[in-house]
C-alpha positions in Angstrom: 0.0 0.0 0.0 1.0 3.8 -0.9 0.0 7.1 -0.9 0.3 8.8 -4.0 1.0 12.1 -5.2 1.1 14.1 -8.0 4.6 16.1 -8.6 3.9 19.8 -8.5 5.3 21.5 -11.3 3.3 24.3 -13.7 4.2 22.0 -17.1 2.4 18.9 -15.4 -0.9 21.0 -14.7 -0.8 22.5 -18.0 -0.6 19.2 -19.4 -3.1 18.1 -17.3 -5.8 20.2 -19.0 -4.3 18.9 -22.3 -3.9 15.1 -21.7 -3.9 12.6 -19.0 -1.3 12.7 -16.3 1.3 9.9 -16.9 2.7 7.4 -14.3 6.2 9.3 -14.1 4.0 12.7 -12.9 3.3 10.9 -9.3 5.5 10.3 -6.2 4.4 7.3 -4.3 4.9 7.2 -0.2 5.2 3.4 0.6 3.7 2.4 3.7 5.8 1.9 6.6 5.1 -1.5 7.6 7.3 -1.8 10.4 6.2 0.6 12.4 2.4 1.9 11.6 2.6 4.0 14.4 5.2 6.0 11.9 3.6 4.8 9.0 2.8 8.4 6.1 -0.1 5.9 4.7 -1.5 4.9 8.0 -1.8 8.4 9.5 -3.2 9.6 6.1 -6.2 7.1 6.3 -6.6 7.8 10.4 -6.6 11.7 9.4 -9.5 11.0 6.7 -11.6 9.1 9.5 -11.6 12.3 11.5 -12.5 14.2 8.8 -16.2 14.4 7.4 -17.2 12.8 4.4 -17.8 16.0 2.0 -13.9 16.7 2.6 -12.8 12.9 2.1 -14.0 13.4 -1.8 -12.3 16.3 -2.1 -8.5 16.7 -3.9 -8.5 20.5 -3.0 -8.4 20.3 0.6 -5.8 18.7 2.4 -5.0 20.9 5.8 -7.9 21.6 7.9 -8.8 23.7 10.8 -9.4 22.0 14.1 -13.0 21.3 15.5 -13.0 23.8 18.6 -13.6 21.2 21.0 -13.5 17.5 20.4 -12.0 14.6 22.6 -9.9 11.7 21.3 -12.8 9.5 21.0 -15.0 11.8 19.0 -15.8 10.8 15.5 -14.7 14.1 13.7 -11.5 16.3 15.0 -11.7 18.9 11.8 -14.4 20.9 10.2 -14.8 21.2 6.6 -13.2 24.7 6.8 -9.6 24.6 5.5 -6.5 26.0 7.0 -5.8 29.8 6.4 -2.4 30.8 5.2 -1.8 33.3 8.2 -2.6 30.1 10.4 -0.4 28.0 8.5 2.3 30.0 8.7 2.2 30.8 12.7 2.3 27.0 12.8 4.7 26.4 10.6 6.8 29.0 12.4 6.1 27.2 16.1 7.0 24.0 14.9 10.7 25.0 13.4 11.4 27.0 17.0 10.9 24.3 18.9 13.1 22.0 16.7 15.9 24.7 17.0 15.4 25.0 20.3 15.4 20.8 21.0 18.3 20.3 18.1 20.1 23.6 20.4 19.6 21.2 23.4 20.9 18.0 22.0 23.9 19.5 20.7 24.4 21.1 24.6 24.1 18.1 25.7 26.8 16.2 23.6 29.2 19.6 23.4 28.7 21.0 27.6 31.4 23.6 26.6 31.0 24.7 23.3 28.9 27.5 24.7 31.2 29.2 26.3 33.7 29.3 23.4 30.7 30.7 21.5 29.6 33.8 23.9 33.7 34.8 24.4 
């Protein structure tokens, strides 16, 4: 099993409109069969079962915002509304921080004095 994409590039949308898309056009994700806790396919299909059905048959939607208040065992975690750029962004932005600030810790952790060569 595999999740497949379709490679983004304007030339492959144009010829979209003129033809059909070819085989070499998509990316594949295999499934990760090791470990389906880590698995691209397997979170994909548990993201669509928390999503509602008029989104699941849509292509144009893929980030979606958050239902305001849902618990793990609800059936839906995401409304139909998508993600707003300005949203997107302020998340994307939290997400990188905290990996600089957990790599910044890992490599304190393995160098103890390479911050003080740094601040002299």
């Amino acid at each position: 099993m595999f999740l497949c994409f379709l490679y983004p590039k304007a030339s492959i949308l144009r010829r979209k409109r003129e033809e059909e898309i070819k085989d070499e056009d998509l990316l594949e994700m295999p499934e990760n069969v090791e470990n389906p806790f880590r698995c691209p396919v397997r979170l994909y299909e548990f993201y669509l079962s928390k999503c509602s059905n008029s989104v699941k048959q849509r292509s144009d939607l893929f980030y979606l915002q958050p239902k305001a208040s849902c618990h793990p065992s609800s059936p839906m975690w995401y409304s139909p509304q998508p993600l707003d750029s300005t949203m997107m962004e302020s998340m994307l932005i939290r997400i990188l921080a905290i990996r600089d600030i957990h790599l910044d810790s890992k490599h304190q952790q393995k160098y103890p004095d390479s911050s003080d060569e740094e601040s002299s």
